[in-house]
N, C-alpha and C positions, 0 to 999 in steps of 0.2 A: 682582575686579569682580563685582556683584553682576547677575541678569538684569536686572532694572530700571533699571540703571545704562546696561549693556548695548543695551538698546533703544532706550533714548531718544535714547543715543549715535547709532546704528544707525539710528534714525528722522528726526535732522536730518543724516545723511550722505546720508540720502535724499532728504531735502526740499531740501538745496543742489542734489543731482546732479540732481531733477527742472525748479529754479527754471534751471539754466543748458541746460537740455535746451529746454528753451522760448524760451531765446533763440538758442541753435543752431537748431531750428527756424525758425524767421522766418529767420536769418540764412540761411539754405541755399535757404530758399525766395527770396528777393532776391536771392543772390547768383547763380540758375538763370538770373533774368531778364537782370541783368546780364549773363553770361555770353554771352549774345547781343547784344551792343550792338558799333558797326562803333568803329573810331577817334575818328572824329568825334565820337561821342555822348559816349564816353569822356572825351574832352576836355571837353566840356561839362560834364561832371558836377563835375570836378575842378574847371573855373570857376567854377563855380556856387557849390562849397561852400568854394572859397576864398573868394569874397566875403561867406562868412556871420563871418570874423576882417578883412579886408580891410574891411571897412566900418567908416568911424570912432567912431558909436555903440556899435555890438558892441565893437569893440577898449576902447574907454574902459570899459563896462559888465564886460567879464570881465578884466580887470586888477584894478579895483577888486576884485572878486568875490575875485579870488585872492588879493591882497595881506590882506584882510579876516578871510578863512577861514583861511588860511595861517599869516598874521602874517610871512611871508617877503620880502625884495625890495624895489621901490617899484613903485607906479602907474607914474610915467614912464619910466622903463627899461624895465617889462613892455608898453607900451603901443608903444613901440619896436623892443620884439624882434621881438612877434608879427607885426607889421608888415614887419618886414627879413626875418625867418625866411620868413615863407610869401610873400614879394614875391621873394625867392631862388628859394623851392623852385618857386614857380608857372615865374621864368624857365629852373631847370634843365630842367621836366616839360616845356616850349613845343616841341613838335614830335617828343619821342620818342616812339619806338614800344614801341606794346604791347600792339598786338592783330594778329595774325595773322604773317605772314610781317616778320621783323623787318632779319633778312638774311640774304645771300647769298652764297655760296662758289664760283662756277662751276670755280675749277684744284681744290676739292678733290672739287667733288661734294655741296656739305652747305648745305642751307635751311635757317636756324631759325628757329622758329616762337615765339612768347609764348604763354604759357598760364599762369592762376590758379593761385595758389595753393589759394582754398578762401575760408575763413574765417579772419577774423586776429583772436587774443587779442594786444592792447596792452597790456603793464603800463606806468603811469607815475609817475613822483614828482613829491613835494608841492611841489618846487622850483623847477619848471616846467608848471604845471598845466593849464595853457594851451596854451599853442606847443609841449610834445613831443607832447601828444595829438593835434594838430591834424597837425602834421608826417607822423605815423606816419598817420593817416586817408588824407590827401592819396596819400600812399604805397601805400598801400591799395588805396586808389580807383583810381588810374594803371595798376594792373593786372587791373582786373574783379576785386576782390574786395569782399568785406562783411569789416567788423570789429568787432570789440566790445570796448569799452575798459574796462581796469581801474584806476580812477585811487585816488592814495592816501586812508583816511579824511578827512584835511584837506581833500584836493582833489574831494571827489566832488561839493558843491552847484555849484562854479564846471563842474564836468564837466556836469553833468545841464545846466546854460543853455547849456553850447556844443551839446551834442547837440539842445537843440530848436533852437538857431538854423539849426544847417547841417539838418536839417529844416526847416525852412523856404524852403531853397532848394532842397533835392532838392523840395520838393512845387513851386517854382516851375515847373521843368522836365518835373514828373511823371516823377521814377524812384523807385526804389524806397526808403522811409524806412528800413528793415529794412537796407541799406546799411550802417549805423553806429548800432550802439545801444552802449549801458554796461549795466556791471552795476547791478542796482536796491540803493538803500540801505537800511540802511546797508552799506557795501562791507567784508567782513572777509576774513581770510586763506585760509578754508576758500572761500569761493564763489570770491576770485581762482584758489587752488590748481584749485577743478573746473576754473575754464573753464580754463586752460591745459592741463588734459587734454583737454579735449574739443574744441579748434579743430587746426586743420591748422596753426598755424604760429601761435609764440609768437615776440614781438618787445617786448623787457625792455629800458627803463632808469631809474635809480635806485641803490639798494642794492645791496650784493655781498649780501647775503642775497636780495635780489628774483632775481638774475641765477641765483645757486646753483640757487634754488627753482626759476626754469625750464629750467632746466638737467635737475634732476633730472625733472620733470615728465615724461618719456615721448616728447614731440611735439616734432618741431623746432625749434628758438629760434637766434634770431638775439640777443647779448645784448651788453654792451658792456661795458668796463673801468673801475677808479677813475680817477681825475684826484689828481695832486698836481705841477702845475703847475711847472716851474724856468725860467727866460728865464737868458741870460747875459748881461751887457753887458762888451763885449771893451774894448782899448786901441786901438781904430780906431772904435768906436760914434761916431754922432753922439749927443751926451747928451739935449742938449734935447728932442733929438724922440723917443727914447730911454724918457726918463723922462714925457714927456707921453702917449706909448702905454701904457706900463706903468701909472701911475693911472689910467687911461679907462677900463682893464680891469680892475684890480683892484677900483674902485667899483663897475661896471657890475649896478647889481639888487642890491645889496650882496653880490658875490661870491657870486650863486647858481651860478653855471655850475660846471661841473668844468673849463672850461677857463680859468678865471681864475688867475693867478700865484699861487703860495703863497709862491714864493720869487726871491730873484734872487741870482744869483752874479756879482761884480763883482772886474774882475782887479783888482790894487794900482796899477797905474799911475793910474785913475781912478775909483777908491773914491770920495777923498773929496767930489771934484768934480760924481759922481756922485749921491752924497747929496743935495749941494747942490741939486740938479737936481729931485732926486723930491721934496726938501723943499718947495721954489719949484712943484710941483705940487699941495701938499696934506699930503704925507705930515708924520707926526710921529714922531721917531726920537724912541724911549722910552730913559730911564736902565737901569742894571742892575736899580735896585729896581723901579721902575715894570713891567719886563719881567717880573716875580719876580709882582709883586700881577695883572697881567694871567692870564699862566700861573695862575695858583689860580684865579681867574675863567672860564676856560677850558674847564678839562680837572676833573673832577671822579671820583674811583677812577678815574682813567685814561681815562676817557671824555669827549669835548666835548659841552660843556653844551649844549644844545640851546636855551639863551635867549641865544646869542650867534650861533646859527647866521643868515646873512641878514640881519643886523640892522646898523643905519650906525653910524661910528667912535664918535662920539659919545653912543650907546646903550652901546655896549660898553666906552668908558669909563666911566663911568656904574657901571655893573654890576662896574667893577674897582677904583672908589672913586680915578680917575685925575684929577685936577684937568683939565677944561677949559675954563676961562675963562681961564686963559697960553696957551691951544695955536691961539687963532682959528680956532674948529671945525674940526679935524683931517678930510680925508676917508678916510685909511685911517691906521693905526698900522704901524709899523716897530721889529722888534726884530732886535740884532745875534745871531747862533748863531754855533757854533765846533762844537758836536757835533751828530753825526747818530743818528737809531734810536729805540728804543724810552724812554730815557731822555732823550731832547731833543722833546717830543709839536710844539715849534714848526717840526721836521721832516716834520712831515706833514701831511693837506689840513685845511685851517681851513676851509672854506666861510663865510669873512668877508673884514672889508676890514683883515685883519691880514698882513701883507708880511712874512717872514724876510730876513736879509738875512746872503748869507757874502761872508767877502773870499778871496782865491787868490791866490796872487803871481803865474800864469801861464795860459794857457789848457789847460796838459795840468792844473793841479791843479781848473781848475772844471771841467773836465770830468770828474773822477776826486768831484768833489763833488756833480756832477750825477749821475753815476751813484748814489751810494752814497744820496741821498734817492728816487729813483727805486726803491730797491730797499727803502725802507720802505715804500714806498706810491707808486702811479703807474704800474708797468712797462707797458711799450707804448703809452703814450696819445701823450705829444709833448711837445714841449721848444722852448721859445725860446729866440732867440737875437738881439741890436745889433749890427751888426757891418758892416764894408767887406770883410771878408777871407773870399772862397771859398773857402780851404781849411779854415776853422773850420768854415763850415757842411756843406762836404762829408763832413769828418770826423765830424760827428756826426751825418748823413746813413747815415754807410756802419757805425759803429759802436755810434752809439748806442742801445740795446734801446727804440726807440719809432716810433712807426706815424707821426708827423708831426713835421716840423722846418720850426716858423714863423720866417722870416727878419723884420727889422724892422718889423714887426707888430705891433699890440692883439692881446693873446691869444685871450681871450675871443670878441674878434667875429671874426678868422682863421681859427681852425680847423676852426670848424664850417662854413665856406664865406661867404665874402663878395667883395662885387659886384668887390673889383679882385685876385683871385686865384682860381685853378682848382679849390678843393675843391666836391664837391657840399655845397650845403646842408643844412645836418642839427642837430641838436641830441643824437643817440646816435653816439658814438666807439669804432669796434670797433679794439679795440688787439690783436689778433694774440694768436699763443700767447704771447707777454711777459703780456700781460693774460687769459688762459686764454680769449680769446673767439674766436670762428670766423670772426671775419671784419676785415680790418686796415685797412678804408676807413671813411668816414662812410657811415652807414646810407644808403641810398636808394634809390630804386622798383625798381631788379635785383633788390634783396632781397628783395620780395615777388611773386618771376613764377618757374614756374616753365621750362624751356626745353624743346621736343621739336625733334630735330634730324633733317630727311630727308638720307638720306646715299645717294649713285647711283653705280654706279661710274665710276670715272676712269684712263686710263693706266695701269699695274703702273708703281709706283714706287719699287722695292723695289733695295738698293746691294747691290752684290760683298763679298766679304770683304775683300778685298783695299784696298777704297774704307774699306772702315769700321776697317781694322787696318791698312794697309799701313804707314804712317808708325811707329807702334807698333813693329810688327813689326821695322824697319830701325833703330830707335834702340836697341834692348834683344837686337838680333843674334837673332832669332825665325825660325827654319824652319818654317813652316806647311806642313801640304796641305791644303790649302781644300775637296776634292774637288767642287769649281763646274767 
């Protein structure tokens, strides 16, 4: 490497680390102010800049924005989420705490207090450009901090109008704008990599390369897993309702989510009936050849094409040279598998409205098939399941290497939290060490607080030997002297 090579090198390693040095500035200096604000205010703030996606113009306005720039998704699905997403996340935040004394411990002796993080680096992807940015803000915000978002190339013009919107309402309130800024464009890899050196807490979702990167980054990261989606439907399922969940989610935004089905495993008793059912919703089960021209449409040197990603059945036929004018505009396609792994690519997450489909003669062997596409792609995220019979979903509760198990459910809108089930709302899915990530719940405001606990003393509560081994001791024939 030559010095002039060298330097120049050397001089825009500079001019990134200065340009995010400026916006940690401002950030620190808002987030000071912040830092002082009672509950109440807090709350406000988080109303506030809920209402800058909460409001039907903006919602309509950055949908388009994203579907536009993206080429991802539809308007009305995104128009939808954003709307369910932060109408969730506002009802989860309604009344928790997160400034000052949070709770209380009187038999142990232990106050805990909430306390900021700092400054939060956001990475987000282009497949929801909107509503994770929004979500992780909100989050953000619920705990007095400032954030700065890193949204992907595709996504940074849709980012840059939500950031002045929700300025817009921080200036309603008058707090502090510097609250929530992005990075200036264009957004490339180097300026993402600085900030996530330089904030106190990095919160990544997207790509396993995004998640790696902040992983390695130095600073804290809260990060999340892939998705590669399997539901069961058992020989106790109700089909109808069944198969009407399962396409609701598999179209939902054309299969942006990571928690949209990739696959479904259906026992032999009602296979075919089953079919019938997902058919009678839209789906169109492909011939062998058909499945063959699709796959080369797909997957390209082993990689998915990226002009099938998001995109509706009928594009993606299209693009596979699949006749549909027999098919009565398909909303998702159906192909049969028999093999799992790196030679079956229809084993792994499609992020389309393309549905695998295995058959099992029983429930130990879909469950031995669920595990085995989980293990190409997926571990620790979650797995669905149709079914009457709790022992099926206990069992794959207590066995199955995943952080959620959706009982008859739409996938897609379940697991990231909805209005008639107990997850928090979220749009990032930490899937445990299965999925290498640090944390095995849906992201949410805990995530960005940190805790100081006063601890006073209490009682000596401290056992005998005899208490703690006695039992021990008497079953395995043990002579202790305890010398107590």
């Amino acid at each position: 490497m030559t010095d002039t090579v060298r330097k120049t090198r050397d001089d825009a390693s500079n001019d990134v680390r200065a340009a995010v040095g400026q916006l940690m500035k401002r950030a620190r200096a808002a987030q000071d102010i912040y830092d002082k604000y009672d509950q109440q205010q807090v709350d406000e703030v988080v109303t506030a800049v809920g209402w800058a996606i909460m409001n039907p113009q903006n919602n309509r306005e950055l949908a388009e924005m994203a579907v536009r720039d993206t080429g991802l998704g539809n308007v009305t699905d995104k128009m939808q989420k954003n709307h369910r997403k932060t109408k969730g996340l506002l009802r989860d935040l309604r009344g928790a705490k997160t400034v000052g004394v949070v709770a209380e411990y009187p038999d142990l002796g232990i106050i805990e207090i909430a306390r900021p993080v700092g400054v939060v680096g956001a990475i987000v992807p282009s497949t929801n450009p909107v509503a994770t940015p929004f979500n992780k803000t909100i989050n953000a915000l619920k705990g007095r901090n400032a954030v700065i978002l890193a949204p992907s190339p595709k996504g940074q013009h849709v980012c840059s109008r939500l950031v002045e919107l929700i300025h817009h309402e921080l200036d309603r309130i008058a707090a502090p704008r510097d609250l929530v800024q992005k990075l200036p464009e264009p957004v490339d890899k180097a300026t993402t990599t600085e900030l996530m050196r330089q904030v106190d807490l990095v919160v990544v979702t997207g790509s396993q390369n995004n998640v790696r990167g902040a992983y390695m980054s130095g600073t804290p990261t809260v990060g999340v897993g892939a998705g590669n989606v399997v539901s069961i439907i058992d020989d106790t399922a109700e089909l109808n309702a069944a198969a009407a969940k399962i396409a609701s989610s598999k179209t939902f935004d054309n299969a942006t989510s990571c928690s949209s089905e990739n696959s479904v495993v259906i026992l032999d008793s009602v296979y075919d009936a089953a079919l019938r059912t997902l058919e009678s919703n839209g789906g169109v089960f492909l011939s062998a050849d058909e499945k063959h021209r699709l796959q080369d449409a797909m997957w390209i040197n082993g990689k998915i094409n990226r002009e099938v990603i998001a995109k509706d059945a009928i594009t993606i036929c299209e693009l596979a040279g699949l006749d549909t004018a027999k098919r009565k505009s398909p909303t998702f396609l159906m192909v049969q598998e028999k093999d799992i792994g790196p030679d079956a690519p229809f084993s792994d997450e499609k992020m389309s409205p393309v549905l695998t489909v295995y058959r099992a003669r029983d429930f130990d062997e879909a469950f031995a098939i669920t595990h085995r596409i989980l293990e190409v792609q997926g571990l620790g995220h979650s797995v669905g399941i149709h079914t009457s019979d709790d022992a099926h979903v206990m069992r794959l509760g207590l066995e199955m290497p995943v952080c959620r198990v959706i009982v008859n459910q739409a996938h897609c809108f379940a697991t990231g939290g909805n209005f008639d089930n107990g997850l928090p709302f979220s749009l990032s899915m930490g899937c445990g060490t299965w999925g290498k990530n640090s944390i095995s719940d849906n992201m949410n405001y805990r995530h960005y607080l940190n805790t100081t606990r006063i601890a006073r003393n209490i009682p000596a509560n401290e056992p005998s030997l005899q208490e703690l081994f006695g039992e021990f001791w008497s079953k395995h024939g043990i002579q202790a002297e305890t010398g107590e």
